[in-house]
C-alpha positions as CSV (number, residue, x, y, z in Angstrom):
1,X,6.1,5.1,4.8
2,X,3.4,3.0,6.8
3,X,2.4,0.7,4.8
4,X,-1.2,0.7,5.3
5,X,-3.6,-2.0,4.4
6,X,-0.9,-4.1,2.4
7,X,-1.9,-6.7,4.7
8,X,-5.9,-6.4,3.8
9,X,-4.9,-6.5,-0.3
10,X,-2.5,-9.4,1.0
11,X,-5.2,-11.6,2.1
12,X,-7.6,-10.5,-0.6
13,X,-9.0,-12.7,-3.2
14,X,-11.5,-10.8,-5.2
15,X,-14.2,-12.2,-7.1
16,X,-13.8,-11.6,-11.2
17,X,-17.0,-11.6,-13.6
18,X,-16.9,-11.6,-16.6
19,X,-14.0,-8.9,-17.9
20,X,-13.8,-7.1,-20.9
21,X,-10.7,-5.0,-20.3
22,X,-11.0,-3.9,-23.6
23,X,-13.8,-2.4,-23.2
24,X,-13.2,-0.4,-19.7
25,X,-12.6,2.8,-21.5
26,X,-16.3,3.4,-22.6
27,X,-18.2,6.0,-21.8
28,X,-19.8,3.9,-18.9
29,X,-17.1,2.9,-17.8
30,X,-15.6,6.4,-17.1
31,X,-18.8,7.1,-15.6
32,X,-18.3,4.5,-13.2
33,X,-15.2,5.2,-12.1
34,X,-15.6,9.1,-11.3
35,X,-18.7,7.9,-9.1
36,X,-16.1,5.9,-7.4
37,X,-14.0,8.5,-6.6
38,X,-16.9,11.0,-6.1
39,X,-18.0,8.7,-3.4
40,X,-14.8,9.3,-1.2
41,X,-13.6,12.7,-2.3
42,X,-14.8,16.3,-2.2
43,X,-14.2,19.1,-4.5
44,X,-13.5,21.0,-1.4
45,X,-11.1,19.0,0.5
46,X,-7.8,17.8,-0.3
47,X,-8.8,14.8,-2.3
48,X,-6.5,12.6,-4.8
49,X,-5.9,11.9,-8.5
50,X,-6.4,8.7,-10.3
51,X,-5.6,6.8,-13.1
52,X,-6.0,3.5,-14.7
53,X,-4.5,2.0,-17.6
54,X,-4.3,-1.4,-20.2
55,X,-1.4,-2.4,-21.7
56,X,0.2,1.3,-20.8
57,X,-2.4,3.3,-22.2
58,X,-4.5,5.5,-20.2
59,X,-7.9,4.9,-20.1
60,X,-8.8,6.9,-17.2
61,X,-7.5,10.0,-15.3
62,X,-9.2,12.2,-12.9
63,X,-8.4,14.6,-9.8
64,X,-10.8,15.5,-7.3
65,X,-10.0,18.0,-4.4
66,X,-7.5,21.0,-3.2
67,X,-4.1,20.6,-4.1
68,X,-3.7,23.5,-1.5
69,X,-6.4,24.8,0.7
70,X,-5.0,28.3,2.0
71,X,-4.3,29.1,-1.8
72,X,-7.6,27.3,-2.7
73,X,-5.8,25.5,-5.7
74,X,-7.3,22.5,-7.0
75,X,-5.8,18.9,-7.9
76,X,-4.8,18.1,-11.3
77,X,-4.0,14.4,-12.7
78,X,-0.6,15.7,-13.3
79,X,-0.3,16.9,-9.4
80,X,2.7,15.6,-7.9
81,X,3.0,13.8,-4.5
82,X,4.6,12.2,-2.2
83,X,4.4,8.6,-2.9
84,X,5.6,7.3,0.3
85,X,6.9,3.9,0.4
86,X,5.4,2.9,-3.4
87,X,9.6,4.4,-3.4
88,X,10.6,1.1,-2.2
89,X,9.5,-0.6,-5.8
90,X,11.9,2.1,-7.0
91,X,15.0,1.0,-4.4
92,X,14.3,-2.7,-5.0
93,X,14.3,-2.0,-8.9
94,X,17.8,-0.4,-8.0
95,X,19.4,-3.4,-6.2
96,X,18.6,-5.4,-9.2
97,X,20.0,-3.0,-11.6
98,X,23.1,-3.2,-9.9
99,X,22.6,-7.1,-9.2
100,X,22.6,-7.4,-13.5
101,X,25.9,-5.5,-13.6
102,X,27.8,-7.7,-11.6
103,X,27.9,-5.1,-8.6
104,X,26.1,-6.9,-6.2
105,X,24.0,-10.0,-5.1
106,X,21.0,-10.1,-2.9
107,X,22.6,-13.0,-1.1
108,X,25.2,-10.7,0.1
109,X,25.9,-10.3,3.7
110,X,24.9,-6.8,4.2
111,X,27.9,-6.1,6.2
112,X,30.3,-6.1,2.8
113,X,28.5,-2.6,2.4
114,X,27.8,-1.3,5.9
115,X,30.6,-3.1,7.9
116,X,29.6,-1.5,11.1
117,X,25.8,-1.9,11.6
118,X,25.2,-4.0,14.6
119,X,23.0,-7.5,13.6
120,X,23.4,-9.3,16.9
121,X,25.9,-11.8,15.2
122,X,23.5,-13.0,12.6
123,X,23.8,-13.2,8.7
124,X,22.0,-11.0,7.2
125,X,21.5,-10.6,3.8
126,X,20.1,-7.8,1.1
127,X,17.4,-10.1,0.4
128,X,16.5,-10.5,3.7
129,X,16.7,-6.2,3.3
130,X,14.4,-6.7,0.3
131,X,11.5,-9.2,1.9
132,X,11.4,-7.7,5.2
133,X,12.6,-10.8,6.8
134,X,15.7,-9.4,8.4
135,X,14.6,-9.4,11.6
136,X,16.1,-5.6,12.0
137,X,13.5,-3.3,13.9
138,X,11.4,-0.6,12.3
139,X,12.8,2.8,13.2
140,X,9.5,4.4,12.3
141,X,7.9,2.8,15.2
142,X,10.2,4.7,17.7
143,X,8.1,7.6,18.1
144,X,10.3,9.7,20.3
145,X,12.7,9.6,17.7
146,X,10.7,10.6,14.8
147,X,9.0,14.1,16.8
148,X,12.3,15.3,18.1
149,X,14.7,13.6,15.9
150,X,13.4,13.4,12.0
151,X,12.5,16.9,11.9
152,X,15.5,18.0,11.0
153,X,18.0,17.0,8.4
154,X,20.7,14.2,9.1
155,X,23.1,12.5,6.7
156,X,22.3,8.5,6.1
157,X,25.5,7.9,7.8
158,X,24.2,9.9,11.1
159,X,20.8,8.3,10.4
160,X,22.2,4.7,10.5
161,X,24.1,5.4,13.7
162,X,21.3,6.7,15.7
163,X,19.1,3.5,14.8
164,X,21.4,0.7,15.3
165,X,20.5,1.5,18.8
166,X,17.3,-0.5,18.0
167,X,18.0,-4.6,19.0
168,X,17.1,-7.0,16.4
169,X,13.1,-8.3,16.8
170,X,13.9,-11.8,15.6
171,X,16.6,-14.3,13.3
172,X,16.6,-13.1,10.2
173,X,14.5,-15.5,7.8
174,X,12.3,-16.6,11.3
175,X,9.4,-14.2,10.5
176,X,7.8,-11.1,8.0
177,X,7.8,-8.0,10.0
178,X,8.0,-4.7,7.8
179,X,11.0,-2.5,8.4
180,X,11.7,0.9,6.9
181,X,15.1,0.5,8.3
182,X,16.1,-2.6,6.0
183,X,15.5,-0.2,3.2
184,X,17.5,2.4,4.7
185,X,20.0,0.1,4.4
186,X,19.4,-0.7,0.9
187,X,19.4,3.4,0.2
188,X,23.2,2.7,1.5
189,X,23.8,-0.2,-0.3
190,X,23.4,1.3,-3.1
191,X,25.3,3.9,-2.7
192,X,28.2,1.9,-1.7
193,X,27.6,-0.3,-4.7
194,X,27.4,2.3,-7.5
195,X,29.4,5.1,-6.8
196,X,26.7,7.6,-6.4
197,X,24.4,9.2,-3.9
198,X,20.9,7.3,-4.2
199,X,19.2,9.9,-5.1
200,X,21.9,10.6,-8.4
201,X,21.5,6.8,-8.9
202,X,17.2,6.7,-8.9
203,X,17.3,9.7,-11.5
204,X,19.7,8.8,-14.1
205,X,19.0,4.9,-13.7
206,X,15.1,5.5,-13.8
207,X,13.8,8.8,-13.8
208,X,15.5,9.6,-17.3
209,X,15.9,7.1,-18.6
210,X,11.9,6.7,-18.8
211,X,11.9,10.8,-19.3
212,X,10.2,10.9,-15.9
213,X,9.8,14.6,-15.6
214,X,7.4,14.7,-12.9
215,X,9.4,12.2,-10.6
216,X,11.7,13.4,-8.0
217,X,14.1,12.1,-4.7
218,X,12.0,15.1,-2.9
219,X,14.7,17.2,-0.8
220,X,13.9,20.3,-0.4
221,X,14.0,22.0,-3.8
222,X,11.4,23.2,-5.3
223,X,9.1,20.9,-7.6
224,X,6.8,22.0,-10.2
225,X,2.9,21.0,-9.5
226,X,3.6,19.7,-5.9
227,X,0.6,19.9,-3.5
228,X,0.3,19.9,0.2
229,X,-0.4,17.0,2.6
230,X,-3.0,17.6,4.7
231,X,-4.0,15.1,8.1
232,X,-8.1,15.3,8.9
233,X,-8.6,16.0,12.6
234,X,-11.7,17.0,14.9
235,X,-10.9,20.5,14.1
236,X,-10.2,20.3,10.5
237,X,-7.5,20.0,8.2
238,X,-4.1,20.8,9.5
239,X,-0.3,20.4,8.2
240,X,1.2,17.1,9.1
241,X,4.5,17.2,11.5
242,X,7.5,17.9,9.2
243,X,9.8,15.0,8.4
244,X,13.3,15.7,7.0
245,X,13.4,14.1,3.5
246,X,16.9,12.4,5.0
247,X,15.1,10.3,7.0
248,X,12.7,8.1,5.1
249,X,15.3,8.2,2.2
250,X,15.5,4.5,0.3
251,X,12.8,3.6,2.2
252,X,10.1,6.7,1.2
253,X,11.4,10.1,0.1
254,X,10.2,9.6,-3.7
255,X,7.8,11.8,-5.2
256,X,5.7,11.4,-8.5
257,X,2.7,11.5,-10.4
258,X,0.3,9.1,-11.7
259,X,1.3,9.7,-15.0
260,X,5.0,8.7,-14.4
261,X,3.8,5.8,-12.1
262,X,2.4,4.2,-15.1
263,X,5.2,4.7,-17.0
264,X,7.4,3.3,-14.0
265,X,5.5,0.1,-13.7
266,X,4.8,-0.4,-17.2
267,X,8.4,-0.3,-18.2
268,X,9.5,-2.6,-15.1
269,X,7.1,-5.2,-16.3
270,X,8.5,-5.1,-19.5
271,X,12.2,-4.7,-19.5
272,X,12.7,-1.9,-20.3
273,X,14.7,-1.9,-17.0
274,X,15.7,-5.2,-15.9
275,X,15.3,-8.1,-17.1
276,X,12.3,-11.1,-16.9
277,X,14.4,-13.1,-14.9
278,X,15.0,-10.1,-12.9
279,X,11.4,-9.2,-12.4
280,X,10.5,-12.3,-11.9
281,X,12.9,-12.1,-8.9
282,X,11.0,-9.4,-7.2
283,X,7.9,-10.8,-7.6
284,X,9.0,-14.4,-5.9
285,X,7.5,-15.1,-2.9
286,X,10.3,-16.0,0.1
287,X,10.0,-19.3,1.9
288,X,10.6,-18.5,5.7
289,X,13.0,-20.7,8.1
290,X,9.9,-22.6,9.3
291,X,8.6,-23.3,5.9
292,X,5.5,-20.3,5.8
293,X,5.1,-18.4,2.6
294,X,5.4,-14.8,2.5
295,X,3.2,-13.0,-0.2
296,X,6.1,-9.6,-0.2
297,X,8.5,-10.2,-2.6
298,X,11.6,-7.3,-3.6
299,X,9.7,-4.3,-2.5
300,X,6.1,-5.8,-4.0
301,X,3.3,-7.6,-2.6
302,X,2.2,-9.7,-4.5
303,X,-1.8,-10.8,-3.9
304,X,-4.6,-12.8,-6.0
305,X,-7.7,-10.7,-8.3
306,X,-10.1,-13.5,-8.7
307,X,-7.7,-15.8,-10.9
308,X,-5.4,-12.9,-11.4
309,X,-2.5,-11.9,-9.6
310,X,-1.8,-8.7,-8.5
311,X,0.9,-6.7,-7.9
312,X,1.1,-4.2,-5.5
313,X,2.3,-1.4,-2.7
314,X,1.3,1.6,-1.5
315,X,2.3,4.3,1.3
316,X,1.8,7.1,3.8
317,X,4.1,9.7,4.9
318,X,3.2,13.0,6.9
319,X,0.0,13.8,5.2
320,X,-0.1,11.9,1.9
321,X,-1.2,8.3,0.8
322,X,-0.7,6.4,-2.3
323,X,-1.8,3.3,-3.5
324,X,-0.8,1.6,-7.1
325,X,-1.9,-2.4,-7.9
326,X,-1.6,-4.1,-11.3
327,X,-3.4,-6.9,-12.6
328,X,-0.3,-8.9,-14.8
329,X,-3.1,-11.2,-17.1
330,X,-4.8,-8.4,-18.2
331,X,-2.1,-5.8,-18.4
332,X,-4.4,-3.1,-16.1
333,X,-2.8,-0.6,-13.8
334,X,-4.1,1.6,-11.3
335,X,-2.6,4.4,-9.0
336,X,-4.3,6.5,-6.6
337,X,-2.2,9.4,-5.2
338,X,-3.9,11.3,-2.0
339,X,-2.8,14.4,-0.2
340,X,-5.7,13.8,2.5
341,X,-4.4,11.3,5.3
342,X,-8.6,10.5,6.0
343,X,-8.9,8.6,2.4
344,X,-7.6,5.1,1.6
345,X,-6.2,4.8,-1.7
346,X,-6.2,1.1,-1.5
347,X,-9.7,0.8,-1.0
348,X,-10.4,3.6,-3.9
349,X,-7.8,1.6,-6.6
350,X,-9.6,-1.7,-5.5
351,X,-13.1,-0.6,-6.9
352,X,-11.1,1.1,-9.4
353,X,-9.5,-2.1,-10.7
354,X,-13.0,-4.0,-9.9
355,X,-15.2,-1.6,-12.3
356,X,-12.8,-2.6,-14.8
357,X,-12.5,-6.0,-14.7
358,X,-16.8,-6.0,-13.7
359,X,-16.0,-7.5,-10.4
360,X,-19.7,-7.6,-8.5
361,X,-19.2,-4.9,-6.0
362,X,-21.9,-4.0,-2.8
363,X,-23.6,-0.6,-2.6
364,X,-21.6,0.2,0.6
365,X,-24.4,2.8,0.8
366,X,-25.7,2.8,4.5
367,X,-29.2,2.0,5.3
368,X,-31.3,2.3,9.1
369,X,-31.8,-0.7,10.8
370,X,-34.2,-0.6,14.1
371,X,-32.1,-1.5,17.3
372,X,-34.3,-5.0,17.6
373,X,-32.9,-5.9,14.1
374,X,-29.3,-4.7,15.3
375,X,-29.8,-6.8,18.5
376,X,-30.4,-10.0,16.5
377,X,-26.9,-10.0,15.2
378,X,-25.1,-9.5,18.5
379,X,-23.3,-12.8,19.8
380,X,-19.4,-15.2,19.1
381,X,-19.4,-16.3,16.0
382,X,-16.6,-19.1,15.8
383,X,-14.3,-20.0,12.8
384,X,-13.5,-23.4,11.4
385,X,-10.0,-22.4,12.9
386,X,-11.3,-22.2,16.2
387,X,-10.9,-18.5,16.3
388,X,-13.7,-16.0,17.2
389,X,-15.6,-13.6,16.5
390,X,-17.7,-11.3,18.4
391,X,-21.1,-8.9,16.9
392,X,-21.6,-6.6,20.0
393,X,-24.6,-3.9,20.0
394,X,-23.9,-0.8,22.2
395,X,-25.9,2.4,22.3
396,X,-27.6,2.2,18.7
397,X,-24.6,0.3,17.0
398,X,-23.2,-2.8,16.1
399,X,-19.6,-3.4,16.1
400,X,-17.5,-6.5,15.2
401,X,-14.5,-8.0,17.2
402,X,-11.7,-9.6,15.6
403,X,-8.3,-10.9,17.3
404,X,-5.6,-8.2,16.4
405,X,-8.4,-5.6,14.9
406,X,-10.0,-3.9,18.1
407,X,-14.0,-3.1,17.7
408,X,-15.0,-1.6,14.3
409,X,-18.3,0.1,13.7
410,X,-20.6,-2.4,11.5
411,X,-23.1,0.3,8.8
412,X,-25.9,-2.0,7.6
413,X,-26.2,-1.8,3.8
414,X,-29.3,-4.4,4.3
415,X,-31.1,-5.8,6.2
416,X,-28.8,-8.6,6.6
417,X,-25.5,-6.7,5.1
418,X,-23.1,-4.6,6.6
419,X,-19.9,-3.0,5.6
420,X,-16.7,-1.6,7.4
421,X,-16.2,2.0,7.0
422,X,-12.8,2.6,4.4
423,X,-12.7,-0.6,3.4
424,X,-13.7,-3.3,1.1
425,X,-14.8,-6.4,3.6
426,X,-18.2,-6.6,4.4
427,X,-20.2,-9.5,6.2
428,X,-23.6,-10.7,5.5
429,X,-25.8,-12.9,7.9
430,X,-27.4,-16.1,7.1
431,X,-28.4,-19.5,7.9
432,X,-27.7,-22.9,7.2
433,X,-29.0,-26.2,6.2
434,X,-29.1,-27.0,10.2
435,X,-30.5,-23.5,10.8
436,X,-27.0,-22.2,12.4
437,X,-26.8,-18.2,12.2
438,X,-23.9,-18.2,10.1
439,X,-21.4,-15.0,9.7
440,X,-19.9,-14.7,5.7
441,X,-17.0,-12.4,5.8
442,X,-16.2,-11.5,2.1
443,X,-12.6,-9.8,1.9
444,X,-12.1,-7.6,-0.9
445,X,-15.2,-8.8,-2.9
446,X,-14.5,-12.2,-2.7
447,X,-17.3,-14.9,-4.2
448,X,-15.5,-17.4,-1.3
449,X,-16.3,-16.3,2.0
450,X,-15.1,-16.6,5.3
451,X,-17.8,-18.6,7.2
452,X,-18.4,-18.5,11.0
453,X,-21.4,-20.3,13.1
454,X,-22.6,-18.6,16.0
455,X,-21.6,-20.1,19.6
């Protein structure tokens, strides 16, 4: 349910080339995107499938990696996972059903559903559910609770009582702060509002009626080409704690393929489940008290491809991780589904989407640099902003230093290049007109950089 690097594909605005979608289903284009994924997976590991499609047809699918390691049973594109919270595309989808048929509106107070959870006297509204602007804390983040608690099965009722416990982190509409317990609360919601558990109301709302067969609220039946999760440590592979499927509920108990995925978004963006006006709904950004834009819309976040926008969301829960983006203009989707909690399926359906929209993309192949060259980079580089940034060399390595980050390991790519490991930002070194040393921090393959002079 973590929802890992939304903020890095928030800030992104990737470069574009010159696209030929039409074309991104050629035989060097498929070739390009297996060495994409055969840069970050092993045959021999648990790994991930992938697909991409254009205007709902897929052009690509492949699976690399163990679907199972003690059975040794490899990956297949149709493998199903768990999709973490990509489910909350899926529970936002479902408030707007319900919103067409009259049963509901997201500027509800949230308490003419669930009367009795505590809000610290404020207003709070499914909306504010929706956009994670509630101000209601995360009930992930409470650690204790999820080792000794979340293990074992609990009704949403019993779930919902335990984490009202948790005081409210701000006024709701005062700030963006992702909570798996607003959605929670949308899980009951919905349940309130149509009559049916939310898992009954996902699969005959959405799963059949787009003959997902492969898509499932996950419980603990039995479902037909499910793999394992897997988290990478020191010592190898091991099985991630177990979390009861009751517990991340509305907010990421889904499971799927990439397949159905497609299907899914494809048929969201097209009404064949709610409406335009609808969609367009979820993919509005929300204006906060103070007047700052938030880029996450109804379960969505909503970013910038060059002059595209892009839609997207991904997840992590105990031992998979998903990521699925689509580019509107051109009609292009992409999911990545992982059962290896070491890969980033962001970064993996980033190149993805960039090989085929021919988005200019580094090598991000590491090259040795002597310690003198290393040492030359070291030193603040300062921001237009006034904010910092620090190059440190220690023992052999370069590291970067921004605000809120902590030190991360700089891999030269060049002699005056160097790239971040699992991810897409990478920083080049220059000088200008005045002969400053100047740091360019491209985000997500941006042509616009991020300039800094050195202090």
């Amino acid at each position: 349910m973590k929802p890992s690097l939304i903020v890095t594909v928030i800030a992104a605005t990737l470069s574009l080339g010159t696209a030929d979608a039409m074309a991104s289903d050629s035989k060097s284009y498929q070739k390009e995107y297996r060495k994409v994924l055969r840069s970050e997976l092993s045959h021999s590991e648990p790994g991930a499938a992938a697909l991409i499609s254009k205007d709902g047809d897929v052009i690509f699918k492949k699976a690399i990696g163990r679907a199972n390691l003690e059975l040794n049973v490899p990956l297949k594109a149709k493998s199903v996972f768990k999709i973490g919270s990509i489910t909350k595309q899926f529970t936002a989808a479902a408030i707007m059903i319900l919103q067409e048929r009259g049963k509901l509106s997201v500027t509800d107070d949230i308490h003419k559903y669930v009367p009795n959870f505590p809000t610290d006297g404020h207003v709070v509204t499914i909306e504010h559910l929706l956009t994670h602007t509630s101000g209601i804390a995360n009930y992930t983040e409470d650690r204790e609770l999820m080792l000794k608690e979340a293990t074992a099965p609990a009704t949403l009722d019993e779930i919902l009582t335990r984490i009202a416990q948790h005081p409210m982190k701000f006024q709701p509409g005062d700030d963006m702060a992702y909570s798996n317990t607003g959605y929670l609360l949308l899980g009951k919601i919905i349940e309130v509002a149509s009559g049916q558990s939310y898992a009954e109301f996902i699969d005959e709302q959405i799963f059949q009626k787009l003959d997902m067969k492969n898509s499932h609220y996950a419980g603990r039946k039995v479902i037909k080409n499910h793999v394992s999760g897997y988290d990478a440590t020191s010592n190898g592979y091991i099985t991630p704690v177990h979390v009861d499927t009751s517990w991340p509920h509305a907010a990421g108990a889904l499971s799927s393929n990439v397949f159905d995925l497609n299907t899914w978004f494809y048929a969201l963006a097209n009404e064949q489940l709610i409406s335009e006006q609808s969609y367009q709904q979820m993919l509005a950004p929300v204006t906060l008290n103070d007047g700052r834009i938030s880029n996450y819309g109804y379960g969505i976040a909503v970013a910038t491809l060059g002059d595209y926008q892009v839609i997207t969301h991904n997840g992590g829960i105990n031992g998979f991780v998903s990521d699925a983006l689509y580019v509107p203009e051109e009609a292009l989707y992409v999911a990545v589904l992982s059962n290896n909690t070491n890969i980033s399926p962001p970064v993996l359906s980033q190149r993805l989407a960039a090989k085929a929209l021919d988005i200019n993309m580094p090598s991000f192949k590491e090259v040795s640099l002597s310690d003198e060259q290393l040492r030359a980079f070291a030193g603040d580089y300062r921001l237009q902003n006034g904010a910092v940034y620090t190059v440190a060399y220690y023992q052999g390595d370069l590291y970067f230093l921004q605000q809120g980050w902590g030190y991360q390991e700089l891999y030269a790519m060049s002699p005056n290049s160097f790239f971040f490991e699992d991810s897409n930002i990478y920083l080049t070194f220059t000088q200008n007109s005045d002969g400053q040393a100047v740091l360019n921090q491209y985000v997500n393959f941006s042509s616009t950089p991020i300039k800094a002079i050195r202090q």
